[in-house]
N, C-alpha and C positions, 0 to 999 in steps of 0.2 A: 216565215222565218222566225220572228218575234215568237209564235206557239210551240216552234222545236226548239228553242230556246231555252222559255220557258220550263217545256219538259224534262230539255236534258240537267235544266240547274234543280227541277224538282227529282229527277231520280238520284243525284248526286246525292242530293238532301240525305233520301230514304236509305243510300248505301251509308253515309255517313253515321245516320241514326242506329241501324242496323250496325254497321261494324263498331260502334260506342258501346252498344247494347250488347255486344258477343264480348269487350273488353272488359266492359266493368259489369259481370252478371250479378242478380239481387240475388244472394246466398246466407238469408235469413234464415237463424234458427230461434227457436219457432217458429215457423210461418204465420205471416201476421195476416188478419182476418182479412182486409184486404190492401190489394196492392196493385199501380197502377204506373206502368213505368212513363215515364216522361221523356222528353227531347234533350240531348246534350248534357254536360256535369258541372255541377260543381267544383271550384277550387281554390283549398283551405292552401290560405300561403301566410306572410310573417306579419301583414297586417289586416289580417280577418280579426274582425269583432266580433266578442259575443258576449249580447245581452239577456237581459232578466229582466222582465217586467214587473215580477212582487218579488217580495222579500222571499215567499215559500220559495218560487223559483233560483234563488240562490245558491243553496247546497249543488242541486245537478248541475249548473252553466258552470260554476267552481269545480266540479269535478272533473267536465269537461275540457274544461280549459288546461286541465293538470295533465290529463290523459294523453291531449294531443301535444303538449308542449315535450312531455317527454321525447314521443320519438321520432317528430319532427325539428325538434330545435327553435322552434318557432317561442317568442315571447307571449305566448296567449294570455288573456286575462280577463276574466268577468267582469262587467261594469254594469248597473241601471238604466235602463233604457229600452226601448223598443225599435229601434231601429241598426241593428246590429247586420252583421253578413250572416253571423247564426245567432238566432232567436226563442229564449227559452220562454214562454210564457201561462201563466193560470187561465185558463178561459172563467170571464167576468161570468158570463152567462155558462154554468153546467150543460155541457152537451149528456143525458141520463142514458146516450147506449155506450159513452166509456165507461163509464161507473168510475170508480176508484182510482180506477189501475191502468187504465185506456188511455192513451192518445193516438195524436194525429201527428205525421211527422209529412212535409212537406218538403222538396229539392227540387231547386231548380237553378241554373248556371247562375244566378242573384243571388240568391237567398235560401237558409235552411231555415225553417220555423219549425217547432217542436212546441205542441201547444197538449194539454191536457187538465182535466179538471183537479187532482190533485200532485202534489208530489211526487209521490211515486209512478204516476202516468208519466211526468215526466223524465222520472231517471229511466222506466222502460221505452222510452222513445230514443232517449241517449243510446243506450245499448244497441238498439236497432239504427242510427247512425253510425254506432262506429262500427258496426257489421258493415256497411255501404265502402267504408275507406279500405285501401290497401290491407292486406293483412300485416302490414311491416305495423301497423297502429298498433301492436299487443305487444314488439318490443323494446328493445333499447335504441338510440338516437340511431337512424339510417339516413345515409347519404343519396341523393340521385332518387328520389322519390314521385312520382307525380300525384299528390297528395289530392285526388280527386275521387270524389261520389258520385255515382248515377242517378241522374234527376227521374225521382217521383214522388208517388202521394200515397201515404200508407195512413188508412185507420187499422187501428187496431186495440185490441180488449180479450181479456182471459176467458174462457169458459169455466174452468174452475176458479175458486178462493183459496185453496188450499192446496198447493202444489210443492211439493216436499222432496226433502233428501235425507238420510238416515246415516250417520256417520256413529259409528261401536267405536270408543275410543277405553272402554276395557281391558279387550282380548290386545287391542297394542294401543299405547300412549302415546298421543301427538300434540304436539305444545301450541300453545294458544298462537303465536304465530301462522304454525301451521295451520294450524283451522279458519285462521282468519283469509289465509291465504283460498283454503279450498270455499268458504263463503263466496268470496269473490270471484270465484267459478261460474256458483250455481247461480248467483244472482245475476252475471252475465247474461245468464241463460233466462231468465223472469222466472228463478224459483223463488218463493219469499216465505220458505219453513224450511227452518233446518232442525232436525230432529236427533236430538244432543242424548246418543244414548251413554249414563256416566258410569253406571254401577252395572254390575255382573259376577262371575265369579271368578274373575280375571285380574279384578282391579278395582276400587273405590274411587274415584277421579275427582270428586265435588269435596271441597273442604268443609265441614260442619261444625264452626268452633264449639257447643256444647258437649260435642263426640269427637275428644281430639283421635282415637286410637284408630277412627276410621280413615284416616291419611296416614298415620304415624305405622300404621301394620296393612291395613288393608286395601293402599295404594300401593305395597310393593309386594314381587314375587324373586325367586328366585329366578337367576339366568337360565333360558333352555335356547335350545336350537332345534331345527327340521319340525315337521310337521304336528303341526294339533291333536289332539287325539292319540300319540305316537310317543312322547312325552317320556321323560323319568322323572320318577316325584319325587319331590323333597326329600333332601338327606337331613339328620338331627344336625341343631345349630348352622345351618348352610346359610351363607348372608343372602340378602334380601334386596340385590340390586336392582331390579330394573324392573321400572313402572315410572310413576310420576302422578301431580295432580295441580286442580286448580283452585289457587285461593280465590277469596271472595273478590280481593280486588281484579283478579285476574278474569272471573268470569264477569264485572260488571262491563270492564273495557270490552273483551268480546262480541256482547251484547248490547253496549254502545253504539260498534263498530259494525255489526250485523244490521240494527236499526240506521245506519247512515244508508243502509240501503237497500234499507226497506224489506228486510228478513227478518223473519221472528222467529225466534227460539225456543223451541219446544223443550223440555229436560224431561231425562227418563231418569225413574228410581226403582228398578225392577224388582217389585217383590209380590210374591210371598217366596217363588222359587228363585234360583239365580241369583243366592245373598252369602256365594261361599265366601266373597271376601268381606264381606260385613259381619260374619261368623266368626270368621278366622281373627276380628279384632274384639268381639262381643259374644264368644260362644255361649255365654250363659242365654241367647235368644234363641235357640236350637232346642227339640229335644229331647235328643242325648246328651245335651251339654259338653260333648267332645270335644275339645282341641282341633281344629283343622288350619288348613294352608292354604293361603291365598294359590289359585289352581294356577300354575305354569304352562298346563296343555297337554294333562294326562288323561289317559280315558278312565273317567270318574263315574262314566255311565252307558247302561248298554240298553241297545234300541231293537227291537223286535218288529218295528212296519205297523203301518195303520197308527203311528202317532203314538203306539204302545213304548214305554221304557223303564230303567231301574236304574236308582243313582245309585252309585257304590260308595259314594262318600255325603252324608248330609249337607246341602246348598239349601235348605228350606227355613223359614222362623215358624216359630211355635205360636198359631194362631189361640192357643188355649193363654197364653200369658201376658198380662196385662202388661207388665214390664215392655212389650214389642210395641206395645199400639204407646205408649210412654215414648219408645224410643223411635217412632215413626212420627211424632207429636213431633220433636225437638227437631226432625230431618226436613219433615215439610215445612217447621217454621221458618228455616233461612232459604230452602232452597225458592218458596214464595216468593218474599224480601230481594230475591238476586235477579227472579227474572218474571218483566212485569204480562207477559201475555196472561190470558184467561187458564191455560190449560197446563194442568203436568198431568205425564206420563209413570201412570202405575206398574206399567209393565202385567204382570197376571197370567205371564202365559209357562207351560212347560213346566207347573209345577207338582213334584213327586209326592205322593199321599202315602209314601210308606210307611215313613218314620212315624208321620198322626197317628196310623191305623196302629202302630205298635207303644203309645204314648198314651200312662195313663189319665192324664191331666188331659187332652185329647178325646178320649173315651168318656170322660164325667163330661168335658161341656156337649158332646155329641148327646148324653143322656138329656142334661138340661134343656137341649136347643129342640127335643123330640126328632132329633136327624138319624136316618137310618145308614149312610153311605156315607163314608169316609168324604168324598168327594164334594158333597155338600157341604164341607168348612170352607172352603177356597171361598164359597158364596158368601157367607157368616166373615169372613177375613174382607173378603175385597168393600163389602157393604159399610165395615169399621174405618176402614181406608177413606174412603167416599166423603165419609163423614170428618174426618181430619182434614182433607184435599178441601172440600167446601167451609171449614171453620177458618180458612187462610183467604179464601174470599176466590180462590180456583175452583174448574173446573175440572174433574176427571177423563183424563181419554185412555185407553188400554187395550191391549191388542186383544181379538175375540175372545179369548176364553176368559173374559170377563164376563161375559153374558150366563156364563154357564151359574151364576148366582144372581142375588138381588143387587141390578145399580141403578143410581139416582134416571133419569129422564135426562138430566144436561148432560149426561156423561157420553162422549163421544167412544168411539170405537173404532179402532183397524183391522180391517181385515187380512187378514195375512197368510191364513189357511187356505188358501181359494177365495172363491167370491160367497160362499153359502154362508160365511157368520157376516158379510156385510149385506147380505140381503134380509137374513132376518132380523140383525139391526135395526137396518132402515125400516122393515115394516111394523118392528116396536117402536119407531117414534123417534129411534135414535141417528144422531148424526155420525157419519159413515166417512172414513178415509180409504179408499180401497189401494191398497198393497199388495197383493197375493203372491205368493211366492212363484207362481208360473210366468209372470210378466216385468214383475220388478223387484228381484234380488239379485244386486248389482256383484254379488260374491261369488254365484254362479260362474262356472267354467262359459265363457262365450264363443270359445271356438274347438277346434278338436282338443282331445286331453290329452293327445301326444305333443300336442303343441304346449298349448298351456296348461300350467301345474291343474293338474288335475283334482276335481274336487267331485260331491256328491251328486249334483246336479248340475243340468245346464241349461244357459240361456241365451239365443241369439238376439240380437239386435235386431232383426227384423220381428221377432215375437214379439219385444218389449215394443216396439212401433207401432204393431196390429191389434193394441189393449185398445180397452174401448171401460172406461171407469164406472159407467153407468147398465148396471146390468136390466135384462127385457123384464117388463115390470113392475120396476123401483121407482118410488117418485125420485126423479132428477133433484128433485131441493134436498134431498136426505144425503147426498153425496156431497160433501164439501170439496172432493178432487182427489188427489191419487199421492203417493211418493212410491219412489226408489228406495231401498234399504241397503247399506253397503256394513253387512257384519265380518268382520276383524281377522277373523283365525288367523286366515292366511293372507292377510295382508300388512308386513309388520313396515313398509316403509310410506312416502309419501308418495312416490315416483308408482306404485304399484298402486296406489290408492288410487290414482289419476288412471293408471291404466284402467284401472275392472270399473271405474266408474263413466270414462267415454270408450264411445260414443251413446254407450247406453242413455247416459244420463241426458243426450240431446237427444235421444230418440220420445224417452219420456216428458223431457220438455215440452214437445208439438204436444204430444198426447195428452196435456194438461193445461196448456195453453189454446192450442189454435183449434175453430172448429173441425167437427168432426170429418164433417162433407170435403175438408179441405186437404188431410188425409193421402199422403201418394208415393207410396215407398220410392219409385224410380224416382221420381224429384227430389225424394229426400236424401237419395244415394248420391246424390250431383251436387248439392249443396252440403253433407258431410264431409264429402273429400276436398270440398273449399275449405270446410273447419278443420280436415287434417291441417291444412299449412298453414292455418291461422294459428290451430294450436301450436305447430313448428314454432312459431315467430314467436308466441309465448311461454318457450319451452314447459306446454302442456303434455305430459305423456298423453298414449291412449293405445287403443288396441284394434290389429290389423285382421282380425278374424273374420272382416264381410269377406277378404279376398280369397280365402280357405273354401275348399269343397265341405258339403256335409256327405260324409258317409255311411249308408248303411248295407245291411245288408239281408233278403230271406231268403228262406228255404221255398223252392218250390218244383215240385214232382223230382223231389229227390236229390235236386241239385241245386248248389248254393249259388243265389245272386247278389252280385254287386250292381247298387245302385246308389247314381253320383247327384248333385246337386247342388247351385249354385246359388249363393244366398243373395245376389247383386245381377242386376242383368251388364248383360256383355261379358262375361264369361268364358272361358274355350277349354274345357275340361281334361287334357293328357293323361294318360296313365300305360303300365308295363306288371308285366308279370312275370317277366325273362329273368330279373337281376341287370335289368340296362336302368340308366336315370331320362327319366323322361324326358322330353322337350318339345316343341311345336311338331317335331313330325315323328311323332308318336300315335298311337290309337288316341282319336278323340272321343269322347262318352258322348253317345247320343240318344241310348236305350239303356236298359238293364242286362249287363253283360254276367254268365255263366264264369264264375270263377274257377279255376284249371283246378284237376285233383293234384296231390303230390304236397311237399313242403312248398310251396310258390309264397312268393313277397309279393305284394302291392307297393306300387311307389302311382305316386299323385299329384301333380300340381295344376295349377290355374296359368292361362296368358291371357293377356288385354291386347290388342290390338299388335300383336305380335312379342311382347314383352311378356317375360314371366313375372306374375305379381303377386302368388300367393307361398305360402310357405311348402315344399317338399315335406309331403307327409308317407308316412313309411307303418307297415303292416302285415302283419305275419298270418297265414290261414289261420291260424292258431289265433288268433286277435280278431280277424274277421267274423270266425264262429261267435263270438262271445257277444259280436254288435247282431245278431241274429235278433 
């Protein structure tokens, strides 16, 4: 009797555990290297402690303490000591497989301990606790909460060092507010680069008191609407309203503000191409010496495929004149002084060799240099750059088509074209950020273009997941890790920034953080749609395109096929070709279905478990032919 006893109070147990464990599921984003769930929860109420055992450990139990007092109500507060209900601590002794950035975070219905060898291990263990709390933790004070964590044991440590996000504040201008806000996105997420792209030919963004006219003209354009590219140019005397920029004191808070946690700031100054608004205040550094306009989103240049193109309006500086490398002296020297990492961003890429090859000042140093191709000054420019970037006590990093002349050996590289200019990087010796526009360009269209504003390229969220930063071959140490790039055109507000930037930007997270092996789209579909609600509660936008079919379509023996696809498992695929609106008991897609002759529509959506969850997408044979 005592044995069935026994048993029945020990299965209770296991349903208990079990039904705990189905309540509060671990929906870590990035999946932390390991993780081992525990028995029963914790629970944060109005008189949980939390301590700090050094003074480094400070900053994060302070944040914490802020974090959770908000939306609980609770009076939390950091105090000294190691014996707290949550416990921030240094490890005395370095545990060398966290490195830096690694901790150990511990739960259990006692105790949270959050222990790591430096600072920022710690603030990443922080993040990964408040991932365990309710998601009501991301917003304003909520009533009726049961403010409880799932007890386990997670180590955890980055793969990569350099795990990035690339924010064009250019093409649209977002106030330091704002970015400070989206910092605290990324860092959420354990990105710790933010990649501050300031200049372009859109907009001057960075103050440079020696060059007032480069804020005073060359952060403002005139007003336009609708799309990029699409544009009407400047009319004579037209005012000059909308843009903006950042003073110094502005970017030092920033940067301040970033290093509270543990993000560093990369700045871009993109030259030699891409300086139409540094022209537009400075034409004499052009040269045709023209007059031009800070660019509002006119087609100023026209693209022929294979990376071939022609600007119709000069965006270049005149690498034949000393005066540029004068006025690149005076640019590097403050933007040095503002932000203290190793590295600025020369930019180097998409630069047009027209105007050189028709330039005779151009022509004579081409004779002096013994240079037979136009193209070989970009090399002769970026090399002079190098040398200004290293006289400030930085380092150069530049997207590939820097390689395409002589750069120093510390000078890092992104590869952005694909993976092929970060491979030969890496086997020049050079250190390698791999980018490539096929995995992570966050500006990319993410789901159908009927859906979303349509753009030149696309990109799913499960692609940007399936990147893999280290290409077959490369030494692994030549890679410092990977970013996301989110450029501007078409994204002029914040709420759109947030959209085109998740979930992508959690998918690239794992991809940068968590081992490789550890890797599993379906798990990572389970835990996204945790961070849908999470992002809810923090009114984070984002975008619903995993629920969307992918559509294509081929031709075969003569007759056209449609074929459906589902970018998320559990899917249930409807569709019509009558002119009815779909719904569950519709044809479901199970094969490659023959699409009818005649004017016929397509109509398409998705259900989950008897619910419609994806958007009704709509298509004409005439639209079909064209996804051939």
């Amino acid at each position: 009797m005592k044995l069935s006893l026994l048993a029945l109070l020990n299965g209770f147990l296991l349903f208990s555990i079990s039904l705990t464990a189905q309540q509060l599921p671990i929906s870590i984003i990035p999946q932390p290297v390991s993780v081992q769930a525990g028995a029963g929860t914790f629970r944060l109420t109005n008189t949980t402690s939390i301590h700090f055992g050094q003074l480094p450990a400070q900053y994060a139990a302070d944040m914490l303490a802020q974090k959770l007092s908000t939306p609980t109500g609770f009076k939390l507060r950091a105090v000294p000591g190691d014996r707290g209900g949550i416990q921030l601590k240094i490890n005395g002794t370095p545990d060398p497989k966290l490195g830096s950035e690694g901790y150990t975070l511990q739960v259990t219905p006692r105790q949270v301990v959050i222990a790591a060898n430096q600072p920022a291990g710690l603030y990443y263990g922080v993040q990964s606790f408040l991932q365990l709390l309710p998601k009501e933790v991301n917003g304003s004070k909520v009533a009726n909460v049961a403010w409880t964590a799932p007890a386990v044991n997670i180590t955890d440590y980055p793969r990569f060092p350099w795990r990035g996000i690339m924010l064009d504040v250019s093409r649209h201008f977002f106030t330091k507010e704002e970015v400070k806000r989206y910092i605290d996105q990324l860092a959420a997420l354990k990105y710790n680069t933010f990649h501050w792209h300031l200049t372009d030919d859109n907009g001057w963004r960075i103050e440079i008191k020696s060059l007032p006219k480069l804020t005073e003209v060359g952060a403002w354009r005139v007003a336009r609407s609708g799309k990029f590219g699409q544009r009407e140019a400047p009319k004579p005397n037209e005012p000059t309203t909308y843009g903006g920029f950042y003073t110094h004191d502005d970017i030092r808070e920033v940067v301040r503000y970033a290093a509270d946690r543990h993000v560093t700031i990369v700045p871009e100054i993109d030259v030699p191409g891409h300086s139409m608004a540094a022209l537009a205040a400075y034409p004499e550094l052009s040269c045709t010496k023209a007059a031009v306009s800070v660019n509002p989103g006119t087609a100023f240049s026209e693209w022929y495929g294979n990376g071939t193109f022609k600007m119709l309006v000069e965006n270049t500086l005149n690498p034949s004149d000393e005066k540029v490398y004068e006025f690149l002296d005076k640019v590097f020297t403050e933007v040095a002084t503002l932000f203290p990492n190793p590295y600025i961003h020369v930019g180097g890429d998409e630069c047009y060799k027209g105007y050189w090859a028709a330039d005779p000042g151009c022509q004579a140093l081409m004779k002096k240099l013994n240079i037979r191709h136009v193209e070989d000054l970009q090399g002769y420019f970026m090399e002079r750059v190098a040398k200004i970037v290293q006289s400030k006590g930085k380092k150069m990093i530049g997207w590939d088509e820097i390689l395409e002349g002589g750069v120093p050996s510390d000078a890092a590289v992104m590869s952005w074209r694909g993976i092929k200019g970060g491979i030969e990087a890496a086997q020049a010796g050079h250190n390698v950020v791999m980018t490539p526009t096929t995995f992570a360009y966050l500006d990319y269209t993410q789901g159908d273009p009927t859906i979303d504003p349509p753009i030149y390229a696309s990109l799913r969220a499960q692609k940007s997941y399936s990147y893999d930063p280290v290409p077959p071959g490369v030494d692994p140490k030549r890679i410092l890790g990977g970013q996301g790039n989110l450029w501007t055109e078409q994204v002029p507000t914040v709420r759109h920034m947030e959209y085109m930037t998740f979930p992508r930007a959690w998918a690239l997270s794992e991809v940068f953080w968590s081992p490789v092996e550890a890797k599993n789209w379906p798990n990572f579909v389970q835990r996204m749609e945790t961070h849908f609600e999470r992002a809810d509660a923090a009114n984070i936008n984002y975008a619903k395109a995993i629920y969307d079919p992918i559509i294509r379509t081929v031709q075969k023996d003569g007759k056209l096929m449609l074929e459906l696809e589902g970018e998320i498992p559990g899917l249930a695929i409807h569709y019509t070709f009558d002119d009815t609106m779909p719904d569950e008991q519709s044809a479901k897609y199970t094969q490659p279905v023959a699409v009818p002759d005649g004017p016929i529509t397509l109509r398409v959506i998705t259900y989950r478990n008897g619910q419609p969850i994806g958007h009704l997408i709509t298509l004409s044979r005439d639209a079909l032919l064209r996804r051939r």
